[in-house]
C-alpha positions in Angstrom: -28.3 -25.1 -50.1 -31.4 -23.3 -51.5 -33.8 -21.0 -49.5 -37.0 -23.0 -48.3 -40.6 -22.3 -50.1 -43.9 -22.8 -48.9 -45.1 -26.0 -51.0 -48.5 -28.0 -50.9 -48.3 -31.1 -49.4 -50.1 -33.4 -51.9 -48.6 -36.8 -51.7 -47.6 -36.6 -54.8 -45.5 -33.7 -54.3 -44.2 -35.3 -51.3 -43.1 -38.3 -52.9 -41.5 -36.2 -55.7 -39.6 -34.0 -53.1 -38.5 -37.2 -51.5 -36.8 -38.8 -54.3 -35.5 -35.2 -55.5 -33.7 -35.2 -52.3 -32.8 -38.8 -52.1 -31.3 -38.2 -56.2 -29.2 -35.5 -54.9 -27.8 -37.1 -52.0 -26.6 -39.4 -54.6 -24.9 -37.6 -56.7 -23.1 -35.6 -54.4 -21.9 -38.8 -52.8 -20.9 -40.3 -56.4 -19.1 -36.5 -56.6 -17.3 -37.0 -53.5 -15.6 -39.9 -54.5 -14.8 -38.5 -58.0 -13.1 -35.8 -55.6 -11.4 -38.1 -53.7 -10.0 -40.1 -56.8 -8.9 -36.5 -58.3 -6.8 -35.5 -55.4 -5.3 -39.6 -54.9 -4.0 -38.8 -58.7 -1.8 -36.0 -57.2 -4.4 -32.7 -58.9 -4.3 -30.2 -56.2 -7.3 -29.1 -54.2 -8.1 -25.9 -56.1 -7.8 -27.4 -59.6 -10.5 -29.5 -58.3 -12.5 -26.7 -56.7 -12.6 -24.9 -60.3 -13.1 -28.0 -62.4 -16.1 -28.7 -59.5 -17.0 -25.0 -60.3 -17.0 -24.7 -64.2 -18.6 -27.6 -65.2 -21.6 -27.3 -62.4 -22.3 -24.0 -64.8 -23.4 -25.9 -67.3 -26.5 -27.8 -65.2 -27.0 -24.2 -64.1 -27.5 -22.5 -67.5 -29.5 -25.1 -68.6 -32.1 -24.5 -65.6 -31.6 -20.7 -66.0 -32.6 -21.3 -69.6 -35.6 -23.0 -69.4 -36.9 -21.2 -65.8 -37.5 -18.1 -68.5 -35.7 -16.0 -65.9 -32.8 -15.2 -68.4 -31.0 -12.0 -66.9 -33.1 -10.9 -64.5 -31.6 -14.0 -62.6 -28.4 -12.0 -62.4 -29.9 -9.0 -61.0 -29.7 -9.4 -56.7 -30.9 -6.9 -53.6 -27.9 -8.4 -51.8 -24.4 -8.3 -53.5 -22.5 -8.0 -50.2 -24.1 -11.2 -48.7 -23.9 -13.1 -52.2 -20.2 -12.0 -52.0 -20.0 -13.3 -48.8 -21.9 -16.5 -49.2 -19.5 -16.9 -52.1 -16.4 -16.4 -50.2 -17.6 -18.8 -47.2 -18.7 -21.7 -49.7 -15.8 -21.3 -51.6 -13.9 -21.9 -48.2 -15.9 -24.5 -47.0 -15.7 -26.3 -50.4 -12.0 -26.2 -50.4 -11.8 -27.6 -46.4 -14.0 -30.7 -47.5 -12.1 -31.5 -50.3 -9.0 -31.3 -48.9 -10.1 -33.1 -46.1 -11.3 -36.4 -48.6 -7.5 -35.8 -49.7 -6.4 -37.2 -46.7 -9.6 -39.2 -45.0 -12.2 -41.9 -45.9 -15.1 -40.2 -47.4 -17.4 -41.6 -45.0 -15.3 -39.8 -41.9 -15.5 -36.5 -43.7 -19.0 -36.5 -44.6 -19.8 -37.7 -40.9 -18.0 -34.4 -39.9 -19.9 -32.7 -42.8 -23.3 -33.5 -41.1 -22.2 -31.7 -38.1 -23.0 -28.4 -39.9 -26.7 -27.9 -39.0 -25.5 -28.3 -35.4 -23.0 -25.5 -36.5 -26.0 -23.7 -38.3 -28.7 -23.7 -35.2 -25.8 -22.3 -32.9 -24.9 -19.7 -35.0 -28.4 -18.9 -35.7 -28.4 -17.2 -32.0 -25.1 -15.3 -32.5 -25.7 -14.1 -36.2 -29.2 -14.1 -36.9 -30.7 -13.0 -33.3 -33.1 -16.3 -33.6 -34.4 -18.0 -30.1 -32.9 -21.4 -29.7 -35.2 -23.7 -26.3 -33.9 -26.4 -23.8 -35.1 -28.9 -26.7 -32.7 -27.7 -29.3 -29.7 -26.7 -27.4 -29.9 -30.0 -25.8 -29.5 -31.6 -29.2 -26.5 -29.1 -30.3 -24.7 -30.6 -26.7 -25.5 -34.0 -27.9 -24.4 -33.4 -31.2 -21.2 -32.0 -30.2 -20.4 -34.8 -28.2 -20.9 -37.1 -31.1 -18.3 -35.1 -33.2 -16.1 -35.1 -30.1 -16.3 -38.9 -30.0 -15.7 -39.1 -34.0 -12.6 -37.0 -33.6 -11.4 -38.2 -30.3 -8.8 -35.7 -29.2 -5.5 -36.7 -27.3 -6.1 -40.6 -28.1 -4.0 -42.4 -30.7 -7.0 -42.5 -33.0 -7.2 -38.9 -33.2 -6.2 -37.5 -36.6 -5.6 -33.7 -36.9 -6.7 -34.0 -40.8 -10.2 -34.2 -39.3 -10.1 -30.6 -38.6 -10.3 -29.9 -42.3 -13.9 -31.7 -42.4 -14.6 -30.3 -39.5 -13.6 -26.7 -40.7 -15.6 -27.2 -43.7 -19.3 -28.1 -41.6 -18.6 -24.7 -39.5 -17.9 -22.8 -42.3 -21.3 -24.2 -44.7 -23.0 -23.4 -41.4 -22.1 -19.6 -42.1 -23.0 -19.5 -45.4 -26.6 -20.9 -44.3 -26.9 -17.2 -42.1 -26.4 -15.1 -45.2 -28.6 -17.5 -47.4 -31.4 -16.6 -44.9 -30.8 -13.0 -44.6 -31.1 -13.3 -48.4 -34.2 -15.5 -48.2 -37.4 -14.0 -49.9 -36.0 -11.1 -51.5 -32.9 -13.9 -53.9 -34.5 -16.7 -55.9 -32.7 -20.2 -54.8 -31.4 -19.9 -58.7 -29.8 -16.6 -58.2 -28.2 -17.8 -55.3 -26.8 -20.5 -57.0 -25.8 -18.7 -60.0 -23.4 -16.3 -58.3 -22.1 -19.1 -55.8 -21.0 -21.0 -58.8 -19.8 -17.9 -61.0 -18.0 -16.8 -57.9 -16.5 -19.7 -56.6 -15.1 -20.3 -60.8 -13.4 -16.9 -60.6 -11.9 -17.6 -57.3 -10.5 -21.1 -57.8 -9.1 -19.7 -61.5 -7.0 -17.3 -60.0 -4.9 -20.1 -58.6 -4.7 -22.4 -61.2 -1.2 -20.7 -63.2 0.5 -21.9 -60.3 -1.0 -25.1 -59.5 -3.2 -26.4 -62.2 -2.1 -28.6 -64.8 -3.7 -30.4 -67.6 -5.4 -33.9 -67.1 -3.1 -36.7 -67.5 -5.8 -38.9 -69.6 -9.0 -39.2 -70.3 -10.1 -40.7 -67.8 -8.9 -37.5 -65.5 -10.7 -35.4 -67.9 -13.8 -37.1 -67.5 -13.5 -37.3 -63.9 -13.0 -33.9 -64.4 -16.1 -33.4 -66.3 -17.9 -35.5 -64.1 -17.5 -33.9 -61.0 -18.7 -30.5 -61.6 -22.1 -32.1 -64.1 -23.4 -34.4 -60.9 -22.3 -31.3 -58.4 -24.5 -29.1 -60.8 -27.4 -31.6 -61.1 -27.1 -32.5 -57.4 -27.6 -29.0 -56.9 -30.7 -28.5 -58.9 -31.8 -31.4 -57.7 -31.8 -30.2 -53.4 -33.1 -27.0 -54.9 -35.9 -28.3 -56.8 -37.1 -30.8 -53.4 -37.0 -27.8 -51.0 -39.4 -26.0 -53.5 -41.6 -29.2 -54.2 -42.3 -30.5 -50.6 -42.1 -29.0 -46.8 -38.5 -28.9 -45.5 -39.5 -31.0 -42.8 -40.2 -33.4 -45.1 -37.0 -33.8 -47.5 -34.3 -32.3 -45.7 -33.7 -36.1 -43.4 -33.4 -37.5 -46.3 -30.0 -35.6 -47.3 -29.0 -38.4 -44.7 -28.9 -40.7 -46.7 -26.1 -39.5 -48.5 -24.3 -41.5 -45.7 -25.7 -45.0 -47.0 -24.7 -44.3 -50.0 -21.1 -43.5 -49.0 -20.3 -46.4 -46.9 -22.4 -48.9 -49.8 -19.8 -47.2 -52.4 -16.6 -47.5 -50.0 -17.2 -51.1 -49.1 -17.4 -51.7 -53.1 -14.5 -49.8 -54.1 -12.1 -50.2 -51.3 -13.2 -53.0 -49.1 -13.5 -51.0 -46.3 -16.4 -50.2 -44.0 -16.0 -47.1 -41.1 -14.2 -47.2 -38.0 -16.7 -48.2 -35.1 -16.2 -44.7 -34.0 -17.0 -42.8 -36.6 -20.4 -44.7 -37.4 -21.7 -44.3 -33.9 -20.3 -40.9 -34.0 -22.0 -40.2 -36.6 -25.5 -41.8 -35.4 -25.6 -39.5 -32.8 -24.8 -36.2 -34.9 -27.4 -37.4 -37.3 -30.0 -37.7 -34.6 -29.4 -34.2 -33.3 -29.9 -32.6 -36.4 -33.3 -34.8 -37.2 -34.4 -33.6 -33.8 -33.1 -29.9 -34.3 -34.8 -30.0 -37.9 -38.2 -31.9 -36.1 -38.5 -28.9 -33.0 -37.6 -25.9 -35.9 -40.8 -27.5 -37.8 -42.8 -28.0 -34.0 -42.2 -23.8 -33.3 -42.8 -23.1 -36.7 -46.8 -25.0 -36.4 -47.0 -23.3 -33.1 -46.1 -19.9 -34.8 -48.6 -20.3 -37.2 -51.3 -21.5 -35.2 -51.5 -24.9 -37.3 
């Protein structure tokens, strides 16, 4: 996640954004499945949290390099909430991919989206914002989606869910300390100590569970997942700072297309009928959620 800039609106702009977004989608997508290969070849979860971690550092250099920023990047107003935001996203990370351990990528990610549901009711709690009938209404609707994806106390019900769900609540969190941060942290700084932190973390664990890739094709997926988490990355950062938020953020959506394109290639298999309408309805919420946040913040500003 980045923190949202004002940016112009020229068309062109917008149809950069667009496909900034749409790019990023992608890769993380193409990363999830990388993941979910990685943890089917028996590498435990935090191996793959620091591989994720390590090799995302090199996108992240490379765009520290040429912003000009240099050091100063490293320099924050906030080390308790970049801790923090560290912590939680290191949590959340490790919930989703354990969770596509254990569950189709498209179920987890249809969990995943539950998050901004997550973010606008914790909004209230944390952040003291005032949430109307319109949005709460979604959050309810939303919520019943997930309830329906998850279906507790039928035979469908899988308690693995609750890692994927776990993951959305806690990526909601982090979004509260990324806007406490917002204005006085530059989106790279944010994502410099995220990724440094989350490294450190995940290293601590690996003299007990890591263990060196069993070809090279493990080492490549290796590679590979943390290079398209780190462009990915860049990518989100780069269309929140090109076009309106309004604008690109639906478009993370599509992240599900992709998904269920690339598990009908690889494994035959398309989504339970619960899980897709499920997932419909959490997806509508938070396009709703995201179109009544832009509607108060016109009205705000008098536009």
């Amino acid at each position: 996640m980045s923190t949202a800039m004002s940016a112009p609106s020229k068309p062109e702009q917008i149809v950069l954004g667009v496909t900034l977004m749409t790019g990023a989608a992608f890769l993380f997508t193409v990363m999830d499945f990388m993941i979910k290969e990685l943890a089917a070849r028996d590498y435990h979860t935090w191996q793959i949290v620091f591989v994720r971690s390590l090799f995302a550092l090199i996108p992240v250099a490379v765009v520290m390099v040429r912003s000009g920023g240099g050091w100063v990047l490293l320099k924050t107003k906030h080390p308790l909430f970049q801790l923090m935001r560290g912590i939680l996203g290191l949590s959340s990370m490790f919930c989703f991919f354990y969770a596509y351990k254990l569950l189709p990528v498209t179920t987890v990610m249809s969990l995943g989206f539950s998050a901004a549901l997550f973010m606008t009711a914790f909004s209230v709690v944390f952040a003291g914002e005032k949430v109307g009938f319109h949005r709460w209404t979604a959050v309810i609707v939303g919520f019943g989606g997930v309830l329906y994806m998850l279906q507790p106390g039928s035979e469908t019900f899988a308690i693995e869910a609750l890692w994927g769900l776990g993951g959305a609540i806690t990526y909601a969190l982090v979004s509260i300390f990324i806007r406490k941060m917002a204005g006085a942290e530059s989106s790279l700084t944010i994502v410099i100590y995220f990724t440094g932190l989350t490294t450190l973390a995940s290293a601590v664990f690996l003299p007990f569970v890591g263990r060196m890739p069993d070809s090279m094709m493990d080492a490549g997926l290796m590679v590979g997942t943390g290079l398209l988490g780190g462009c990915a990355q860049m990518l989100m950062t780069r269309a929140f700072t090109t076009a309106p938020v309004a604008v690109v953020a639906p478009f993370d959506y599509t992240a599900m297309v992709w998904a269920v394109l690339i598990e009908l290639f690889l494994y035959a298999a398309i989504p339970a009928p619960h899980i897709l309408t499920g997932s419909v309805v959490v997806i509508a919420s938070g396009l709703y959620i995201l179109h009544r946040e832009g509607f108060r913040r016109r009205q705000a500003s008098g536009a």
